[in-house]
C-alpha positions as CSV (number, residue, x, y, z in Angstrom):
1,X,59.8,86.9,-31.7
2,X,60.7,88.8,-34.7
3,X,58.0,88.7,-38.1
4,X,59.8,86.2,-40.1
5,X,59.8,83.6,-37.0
6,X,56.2,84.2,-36.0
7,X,55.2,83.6,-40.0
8,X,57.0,80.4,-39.8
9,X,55.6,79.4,-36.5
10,X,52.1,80.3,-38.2
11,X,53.0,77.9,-40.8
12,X,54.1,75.2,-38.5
13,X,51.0,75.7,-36.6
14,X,48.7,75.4,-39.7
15,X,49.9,72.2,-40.8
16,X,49.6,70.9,-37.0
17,X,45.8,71.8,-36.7
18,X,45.4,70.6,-40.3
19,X,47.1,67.4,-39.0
20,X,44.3,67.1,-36.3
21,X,41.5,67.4,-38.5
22,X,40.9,71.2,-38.4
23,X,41.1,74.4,-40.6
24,X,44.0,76.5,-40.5
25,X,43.3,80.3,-40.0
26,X,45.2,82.9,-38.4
27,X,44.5,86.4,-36.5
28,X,44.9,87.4,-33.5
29,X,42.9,88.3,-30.1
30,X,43.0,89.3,-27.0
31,X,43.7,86.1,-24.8
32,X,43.1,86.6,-21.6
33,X,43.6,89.8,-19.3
34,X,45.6,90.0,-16.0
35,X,47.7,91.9,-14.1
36,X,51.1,91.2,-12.1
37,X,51.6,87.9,-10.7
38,X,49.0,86.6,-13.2
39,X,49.4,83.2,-14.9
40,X,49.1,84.2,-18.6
41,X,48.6,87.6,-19.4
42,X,46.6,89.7,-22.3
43,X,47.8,88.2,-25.4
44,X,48.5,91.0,-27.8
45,X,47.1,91.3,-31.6
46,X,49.3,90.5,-33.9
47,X,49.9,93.7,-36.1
48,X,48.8,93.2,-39.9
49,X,50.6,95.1,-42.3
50,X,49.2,97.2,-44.8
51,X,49.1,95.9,-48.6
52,X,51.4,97.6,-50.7
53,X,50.6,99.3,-53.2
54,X,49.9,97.4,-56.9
55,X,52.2,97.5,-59.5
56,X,51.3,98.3,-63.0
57,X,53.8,98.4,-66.1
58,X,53.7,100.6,-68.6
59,X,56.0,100.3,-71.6
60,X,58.0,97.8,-69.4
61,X,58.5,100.5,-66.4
62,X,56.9,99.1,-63.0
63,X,54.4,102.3,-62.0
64,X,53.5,102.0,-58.1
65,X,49.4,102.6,-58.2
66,X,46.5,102.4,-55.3
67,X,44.4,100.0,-55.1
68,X,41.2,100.8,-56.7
69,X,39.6,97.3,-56.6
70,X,38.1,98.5,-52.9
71,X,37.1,101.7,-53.8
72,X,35.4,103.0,-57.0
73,X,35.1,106.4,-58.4
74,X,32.0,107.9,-60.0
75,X,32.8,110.7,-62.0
76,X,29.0,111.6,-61.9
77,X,28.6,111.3,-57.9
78,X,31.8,111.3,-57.2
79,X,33.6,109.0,-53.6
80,X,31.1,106.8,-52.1
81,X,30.5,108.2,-48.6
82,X,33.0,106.7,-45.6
83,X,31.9,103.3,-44.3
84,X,29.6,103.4,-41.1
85,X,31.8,101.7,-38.3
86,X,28.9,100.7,-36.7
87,X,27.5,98.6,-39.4
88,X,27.7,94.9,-39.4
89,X,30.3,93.4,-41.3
90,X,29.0,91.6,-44.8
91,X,31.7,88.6,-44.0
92,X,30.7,88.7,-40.7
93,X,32.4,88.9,-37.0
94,X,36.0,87.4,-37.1
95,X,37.0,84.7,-34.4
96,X,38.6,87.5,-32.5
97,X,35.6,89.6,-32.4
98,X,33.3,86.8,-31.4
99,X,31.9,86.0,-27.8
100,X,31.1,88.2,-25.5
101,X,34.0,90.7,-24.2
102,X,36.3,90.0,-21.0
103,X,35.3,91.7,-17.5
104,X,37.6,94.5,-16.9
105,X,40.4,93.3,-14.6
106,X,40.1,95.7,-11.8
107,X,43.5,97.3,-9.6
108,X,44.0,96.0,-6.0
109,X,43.3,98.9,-4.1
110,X,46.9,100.5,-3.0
111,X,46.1,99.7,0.9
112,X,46.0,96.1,0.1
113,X,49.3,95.6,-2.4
114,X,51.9,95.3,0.6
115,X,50.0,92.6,2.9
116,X,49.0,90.9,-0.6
117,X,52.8,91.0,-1.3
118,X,54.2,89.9,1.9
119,X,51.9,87.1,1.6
120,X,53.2,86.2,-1.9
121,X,56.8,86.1,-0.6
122,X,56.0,84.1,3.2
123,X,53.6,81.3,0.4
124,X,57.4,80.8,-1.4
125,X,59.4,80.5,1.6
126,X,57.2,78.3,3.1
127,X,55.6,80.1,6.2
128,X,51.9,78.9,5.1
129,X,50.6,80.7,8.6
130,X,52.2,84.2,7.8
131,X,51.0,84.0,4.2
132,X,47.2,83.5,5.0
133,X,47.5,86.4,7.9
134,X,48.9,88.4,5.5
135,X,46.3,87.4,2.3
136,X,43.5,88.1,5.0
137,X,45.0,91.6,5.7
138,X,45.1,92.3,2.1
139,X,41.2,90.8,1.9
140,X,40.1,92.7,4.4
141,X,41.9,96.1,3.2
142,X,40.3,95.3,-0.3
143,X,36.8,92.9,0.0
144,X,37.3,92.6,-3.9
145,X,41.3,92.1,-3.9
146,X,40.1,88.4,-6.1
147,X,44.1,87.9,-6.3
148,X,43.9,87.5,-2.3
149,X,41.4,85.2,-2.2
150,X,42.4,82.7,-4.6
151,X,45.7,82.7,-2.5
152,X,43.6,82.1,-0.2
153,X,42.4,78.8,-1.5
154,X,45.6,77.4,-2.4
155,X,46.4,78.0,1.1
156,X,43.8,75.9,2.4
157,X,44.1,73.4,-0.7
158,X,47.5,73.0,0.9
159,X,46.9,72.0,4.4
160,X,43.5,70.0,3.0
161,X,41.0,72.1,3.7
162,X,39.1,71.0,0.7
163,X,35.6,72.8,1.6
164,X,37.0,76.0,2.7
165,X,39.8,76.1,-0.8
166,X,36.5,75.8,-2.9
167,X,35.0,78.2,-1.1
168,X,37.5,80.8,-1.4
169,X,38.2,79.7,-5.0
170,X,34.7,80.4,-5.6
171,X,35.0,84.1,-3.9
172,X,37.7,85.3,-6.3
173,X,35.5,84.3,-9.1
174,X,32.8,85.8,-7.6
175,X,34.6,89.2,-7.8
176,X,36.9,88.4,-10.9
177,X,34.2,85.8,-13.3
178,X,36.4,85.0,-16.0
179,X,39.3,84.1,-13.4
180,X,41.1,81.3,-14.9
181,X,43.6,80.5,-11.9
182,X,40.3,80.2,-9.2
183,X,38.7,78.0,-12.7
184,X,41.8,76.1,-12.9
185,X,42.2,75.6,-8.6
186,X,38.5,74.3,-8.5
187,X,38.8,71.6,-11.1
188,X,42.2,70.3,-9.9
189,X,40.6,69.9,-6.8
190,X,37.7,67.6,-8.4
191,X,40.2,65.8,-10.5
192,X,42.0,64.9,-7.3
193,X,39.4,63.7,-6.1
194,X,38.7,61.6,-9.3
195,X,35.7,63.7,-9.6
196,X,35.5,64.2,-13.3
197,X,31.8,65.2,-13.8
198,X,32.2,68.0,-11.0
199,X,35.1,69.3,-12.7
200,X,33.6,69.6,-16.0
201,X,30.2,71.0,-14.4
202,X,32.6,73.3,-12.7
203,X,34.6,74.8,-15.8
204,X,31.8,74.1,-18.7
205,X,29.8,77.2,-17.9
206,X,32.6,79.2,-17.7
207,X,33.7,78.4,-21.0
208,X,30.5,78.7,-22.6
209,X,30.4,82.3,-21.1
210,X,34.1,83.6,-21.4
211,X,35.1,82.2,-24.6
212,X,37.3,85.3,-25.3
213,X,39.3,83.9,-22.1
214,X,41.7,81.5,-23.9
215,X,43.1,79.7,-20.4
216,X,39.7,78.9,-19.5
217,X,39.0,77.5,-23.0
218,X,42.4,75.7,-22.2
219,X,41.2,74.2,-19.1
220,X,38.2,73.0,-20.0
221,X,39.7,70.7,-23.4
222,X,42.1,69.9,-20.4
223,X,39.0,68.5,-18.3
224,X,37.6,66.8,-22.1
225,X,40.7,64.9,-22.4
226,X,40.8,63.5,-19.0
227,X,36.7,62.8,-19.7
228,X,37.6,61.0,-22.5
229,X,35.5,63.2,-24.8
230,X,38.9,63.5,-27.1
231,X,36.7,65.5,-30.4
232,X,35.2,67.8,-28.5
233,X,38.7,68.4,-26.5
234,X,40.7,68.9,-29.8
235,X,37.3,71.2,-31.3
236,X,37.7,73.6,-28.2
237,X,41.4,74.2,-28.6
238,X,41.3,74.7,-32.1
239,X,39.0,77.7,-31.9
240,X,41.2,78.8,-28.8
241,X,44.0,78.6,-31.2
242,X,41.6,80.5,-34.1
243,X,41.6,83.2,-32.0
244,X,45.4,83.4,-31.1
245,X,47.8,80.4,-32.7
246,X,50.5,81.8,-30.0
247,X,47.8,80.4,-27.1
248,X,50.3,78.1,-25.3
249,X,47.7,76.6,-22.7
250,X,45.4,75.9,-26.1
251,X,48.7,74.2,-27.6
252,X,49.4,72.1,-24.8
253,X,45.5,70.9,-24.6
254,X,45.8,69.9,-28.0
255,X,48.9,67.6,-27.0
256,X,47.5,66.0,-24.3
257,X,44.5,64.8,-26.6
258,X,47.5,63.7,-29.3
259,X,49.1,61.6,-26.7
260,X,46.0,60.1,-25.3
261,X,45.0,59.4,-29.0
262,X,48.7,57.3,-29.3
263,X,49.7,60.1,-32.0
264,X,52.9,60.7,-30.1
265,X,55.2,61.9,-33.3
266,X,52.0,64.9,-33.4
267,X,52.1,65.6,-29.7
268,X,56.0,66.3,-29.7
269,X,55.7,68.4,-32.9
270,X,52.8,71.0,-31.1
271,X,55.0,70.7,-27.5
272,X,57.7,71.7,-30.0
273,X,56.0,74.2,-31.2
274,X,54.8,75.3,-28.1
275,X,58.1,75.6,-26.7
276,X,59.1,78.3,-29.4
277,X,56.2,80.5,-28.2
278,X,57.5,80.3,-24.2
279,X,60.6,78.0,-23.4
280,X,59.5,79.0,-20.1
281,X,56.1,77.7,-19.8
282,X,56.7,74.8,-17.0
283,X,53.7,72.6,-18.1
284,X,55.7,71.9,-22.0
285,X,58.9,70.5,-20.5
286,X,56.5,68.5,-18.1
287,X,54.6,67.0,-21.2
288,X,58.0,67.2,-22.8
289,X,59.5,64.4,-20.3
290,X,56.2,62.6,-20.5
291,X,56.6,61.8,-24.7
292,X,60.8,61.4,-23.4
293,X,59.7,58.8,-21.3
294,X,57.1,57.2,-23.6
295,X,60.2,56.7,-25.8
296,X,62.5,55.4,-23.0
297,X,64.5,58.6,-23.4
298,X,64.6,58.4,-19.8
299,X,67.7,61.0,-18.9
300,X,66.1,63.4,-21.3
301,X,62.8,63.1,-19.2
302,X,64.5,63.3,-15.8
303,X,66.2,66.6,-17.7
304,X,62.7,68.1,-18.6
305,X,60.9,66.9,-14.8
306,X,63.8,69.1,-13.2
307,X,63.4,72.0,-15.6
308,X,59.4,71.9,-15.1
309,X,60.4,72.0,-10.9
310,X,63.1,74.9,-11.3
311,X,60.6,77.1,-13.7
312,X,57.4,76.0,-11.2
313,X,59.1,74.6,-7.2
314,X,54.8,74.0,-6.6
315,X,54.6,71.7,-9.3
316,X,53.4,68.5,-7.8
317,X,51.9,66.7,-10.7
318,X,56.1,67.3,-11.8
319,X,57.7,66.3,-8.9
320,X,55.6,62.9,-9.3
321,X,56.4,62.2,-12.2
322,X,60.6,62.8,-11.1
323,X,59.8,60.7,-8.6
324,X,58.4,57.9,-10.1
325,X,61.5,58.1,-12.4
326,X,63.7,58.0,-9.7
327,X,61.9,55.2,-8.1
328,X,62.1,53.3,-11.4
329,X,66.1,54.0,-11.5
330,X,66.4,53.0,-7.7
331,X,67.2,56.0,-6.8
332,X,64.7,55.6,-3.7
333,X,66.3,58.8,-1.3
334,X,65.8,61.5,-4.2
335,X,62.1,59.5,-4.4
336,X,61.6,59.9,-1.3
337,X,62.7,63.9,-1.2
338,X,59.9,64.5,-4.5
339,X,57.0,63.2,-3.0
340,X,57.5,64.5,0.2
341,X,57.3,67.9,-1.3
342,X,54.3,67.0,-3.2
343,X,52.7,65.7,-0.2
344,X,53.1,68.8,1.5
345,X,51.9,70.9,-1.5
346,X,48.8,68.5,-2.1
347,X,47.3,66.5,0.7
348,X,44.2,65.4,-0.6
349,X,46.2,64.0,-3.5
350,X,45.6,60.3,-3.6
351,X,48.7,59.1,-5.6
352,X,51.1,61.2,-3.9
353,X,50.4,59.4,-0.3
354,X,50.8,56.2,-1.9
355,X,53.9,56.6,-4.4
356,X,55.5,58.1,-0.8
357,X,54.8,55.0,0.8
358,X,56.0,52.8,-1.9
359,X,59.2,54.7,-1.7
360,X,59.4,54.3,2.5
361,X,58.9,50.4,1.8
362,X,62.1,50.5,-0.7
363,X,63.7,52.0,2.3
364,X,62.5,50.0,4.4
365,X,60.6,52.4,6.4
366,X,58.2,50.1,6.9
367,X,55.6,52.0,9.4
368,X,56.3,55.6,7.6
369,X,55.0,53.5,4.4
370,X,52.1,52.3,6.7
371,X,51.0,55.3,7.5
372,X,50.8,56.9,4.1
373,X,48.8,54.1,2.8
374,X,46.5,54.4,5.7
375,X,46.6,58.4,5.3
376,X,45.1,57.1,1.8
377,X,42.4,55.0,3.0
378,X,40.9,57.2,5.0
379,X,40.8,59.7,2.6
380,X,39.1,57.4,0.3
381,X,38.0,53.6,2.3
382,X,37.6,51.8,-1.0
383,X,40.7,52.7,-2.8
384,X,41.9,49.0,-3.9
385,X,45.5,50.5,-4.6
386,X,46.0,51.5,-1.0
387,X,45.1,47.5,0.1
388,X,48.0,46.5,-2.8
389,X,50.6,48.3,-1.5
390,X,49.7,47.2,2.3
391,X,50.2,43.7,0.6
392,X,53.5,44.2,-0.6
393,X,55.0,46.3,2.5
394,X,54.0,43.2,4.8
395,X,55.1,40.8,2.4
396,X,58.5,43.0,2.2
397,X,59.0,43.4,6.2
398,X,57.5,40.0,7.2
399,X,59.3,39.5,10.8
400,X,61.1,43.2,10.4
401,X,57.8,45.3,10.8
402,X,57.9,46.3,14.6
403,X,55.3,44.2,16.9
404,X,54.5,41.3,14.5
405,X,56.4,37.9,13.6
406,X,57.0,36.8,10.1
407,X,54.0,34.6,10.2
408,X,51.6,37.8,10.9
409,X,53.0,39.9,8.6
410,X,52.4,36.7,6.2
411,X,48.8,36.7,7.0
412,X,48.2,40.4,6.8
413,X,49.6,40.2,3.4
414,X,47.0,37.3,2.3
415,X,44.7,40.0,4.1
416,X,45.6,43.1,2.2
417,X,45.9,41.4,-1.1
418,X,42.4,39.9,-0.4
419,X,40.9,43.2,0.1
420,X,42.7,44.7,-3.1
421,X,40.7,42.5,-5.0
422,X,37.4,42.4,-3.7
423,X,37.6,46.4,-4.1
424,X,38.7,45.5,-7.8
425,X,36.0,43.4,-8.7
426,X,34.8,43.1,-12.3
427,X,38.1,45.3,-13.2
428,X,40.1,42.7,-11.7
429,X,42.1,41.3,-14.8
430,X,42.8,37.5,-14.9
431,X,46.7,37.5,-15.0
432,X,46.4,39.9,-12.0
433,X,50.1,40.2,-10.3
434,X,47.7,39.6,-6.6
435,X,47.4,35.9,-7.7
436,X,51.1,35.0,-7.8
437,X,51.7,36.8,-4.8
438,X,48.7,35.1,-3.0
439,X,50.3,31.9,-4.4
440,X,53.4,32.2,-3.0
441,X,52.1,33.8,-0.1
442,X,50.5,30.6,0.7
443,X,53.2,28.6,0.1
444,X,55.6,30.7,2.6
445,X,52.8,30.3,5.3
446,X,52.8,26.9,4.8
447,X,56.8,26.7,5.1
448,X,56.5,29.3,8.1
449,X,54.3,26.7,9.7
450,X,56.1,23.3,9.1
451,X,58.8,25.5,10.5
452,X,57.3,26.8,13.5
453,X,55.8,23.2,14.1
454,X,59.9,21.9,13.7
455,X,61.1,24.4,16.5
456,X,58.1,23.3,18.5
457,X,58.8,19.5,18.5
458,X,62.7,20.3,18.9
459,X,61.8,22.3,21.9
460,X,60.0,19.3,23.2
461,X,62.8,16.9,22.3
462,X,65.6,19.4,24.0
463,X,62.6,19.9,27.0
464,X,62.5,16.1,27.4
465,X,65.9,15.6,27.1
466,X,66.5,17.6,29.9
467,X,63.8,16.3,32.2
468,X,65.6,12.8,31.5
469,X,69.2,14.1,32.3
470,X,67.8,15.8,35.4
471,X,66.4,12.1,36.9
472,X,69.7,10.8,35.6
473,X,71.3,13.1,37.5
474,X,68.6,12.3,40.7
């Protein structure tokens, strides 16, 4: 970005924080370190040019002159004696300064590059079971390769190993301490889980510690806004952004809190924003189709879903969000495709197993949806939305689902509905869409009854008839 863009994206950023309650100063820092295949990398100080020289006039002829405001001569002691660097500054320690400093990022040691590489490129074409061998090569040529073991853990994240993904997430940080990809894998694993209070004891200390490390700092008002604790998310990110107003992450943070807060017209102006720093960062055009679709923009958020995908294929919080879309424009096959994928990238994810099954009941899949929803129950036995969607998929099928006639299916739906709201309880609202549907459940069991009863007396009438034919006939 040339200097007369960056000043006007400092301005633009100024009023922004201003906007959100918070002073506007600029400088710049070193974000956070990292090496190749690193999500963000150092940051680099923004060079600050030298004052020019004052002019003076003189008879009405401008006379360049030093500045001698800093800097006074004695003619009896002549020039004070050079500053001591050492010395504490009398303004004292600018943002960027502040903290204590980053761990060196070390080099993977040259024996373990090649496995660590080849297990890079089998992760992105899919072969999970070459990419670990290969990561555990790359471990075992290099104990301390941190990159390795964090790949590790997304490995085993992946194929829901939940215990053994923290474990190794927990390696790499053991190695690399201010590791904000193992930070950021161990708290999207609690917030899978709906774990809030483990993610934030997770990534807390860590920020506390590292507060040079701007993606950590990112993380953690990430973690804030999803705990609710809005002030202290917005605080957090605007002394990330103190430190470096080009901190995407920091940007993005402060978004999420906007949106949450309803100030949507502020959120798009810091994505905005944002997206003049790095049109490539995946998680802006995600948020981006979020505010699209709060406005009912909706081809302009499918747009931004697919650009978030392209820029970041393991994107599964993305593809759910396309899907959802999808699902909403009937779309169900291309549903269908999205959460699949994010299925197979995130396991333990709750909403992924159960948005695939509501998109197998649009097509009438009906025991592909069944086992998704169970998938999500034994994961977690009381979720209430798992017994919801069980309601509607035997409501849908009735006679069609394979070893049950209508009138089961009917009375599994009562069932399932049921159990949805004794897992509500309290939080159960009183216009409740279960209520209708249990009302008119009802009702078609009743029908399905007087039915069955009809076909059962004509079956006796036909029956008798033909008994009475047959001693006609005698």
């Amino acid at each position: 970005m040339t200097r007369p863009t960056l000043l006007v994206s400092m301005l633009l950023l100024g009023s922004l924080l201003a906007a959100c309650g918070g002073e506007t100063e600029t400088g710049s820092s070193l974000a956070t370190s990292g090496g190749e295949d690193e999500a963000d990398g150092m940051a680099k100080a923004v060079p600050v040019e030298p004052a020019p020289p004052r002019a003076a006039t003189e008879s009405g002829v401008t006379i360049l002159q030093p500045d001698i405001d800093a800097v006074e001569l004695s003619p009896d002691k002549g020039p004070p004696p050079p500053p001591d660097p050492n010395a504490p500054s009398k303004w004292g320690a600018p943002d960027a300064e502040a903290g204590k400093p980053l761990p060196k990022r070390r080099t993977m040691k040259g024996s373990a590059v090649n496995p660590y590489k080849q297990g890079l490129a089998q992760s992105r074409s899919g072969n999970d079971a070459a990419a670990k061998a290969a990561f555990e090569q790359a471990l075992k040529a290099d104990p301390r390769a941190f990159e390795a073991a964090y790949n590790l853990g997304v490995l085993a994240d992946r194929a829901g190993q939940t215990n053994q993904a923290l474990a190794y997430y927990r390696k790499a940080l053991s190695i690399q301490p201010d590791y904000e990809r193992a930070a950021e894998g161990i708290v999207r694993l609690h917030l899978r889980r709906r774990d809030v209070n483990s993610a934030l004891r997770a990534v807390e200390p860590l920020a506390k510690r590292w507060v040079r490390n701007l993606h950590i700092q990112a993380i953690y008002a990430e973690v804030l806004v999803t705990a609710d604790r809005l002030d202290q998310a917005e605080e957090v990110a605007r002394k990330a952004l103190r430190r470096d107003e080009r901190s995407v992450p920091a940007m993005l943070a402060l978004a999420r809190s906007s949106l949450k807060r309803g100030r949507k017209e502020l959120a798009s102006s810091i994505i905005e924003q944002a997206k003049v720093v790095d049109e490539n960062h995946p998680e802006i055009h995600f948020l981006l189709g979020q505010a699209y679709q709060e406005k009912g923009r909706l081809a302009e958020a499918l747009t931004a879903y697919r650009k978030a995908i392209e820029l970041r294929p393991e994107y599964a919080e993305a593809r759910m969000a396309l899907g959802i879309q999808y699902m909403a424009g009937g779309n169900y096959e291309q549903a269908v495709q999205q959460f699949e994928v994010a299925v197979r990238l995130v396991p333990m994810m709750l909403e992924a197993h159960l948005n695939l099954g509501d998109a197998y009941r649009a097509k009438k899949r009906w025991q592909d949806a069944k086992r998704q929803f169970d998938q999500a129950l034994r994961m977690r036995d009381d979720l209430p939305e798992a017994h919801f969607n069980l309601g509607l998929l035997f409501m849908a099928a009735g006679g069609d689902f394979p070893q049950m006639d209508r009138l089961a299916a009917l009375q599994r739906s009562i069932l399932e509905f049921n159990n949805y709201r004794g897992k509500m309880g309290p939080r159960l609202r009183s216009n409740d869409p279960s209520e209708a549907y249990l009302a008119d459940l009802t009702r078609q069991v009743e029908r399905e009854h007087k039915r069955m009863e009809r076909e059962k007396r004509a079956k006796e009438r036909a029956a008798r008839a033909k008994a009475m034919e047959k001693d006609g006939d005698e």
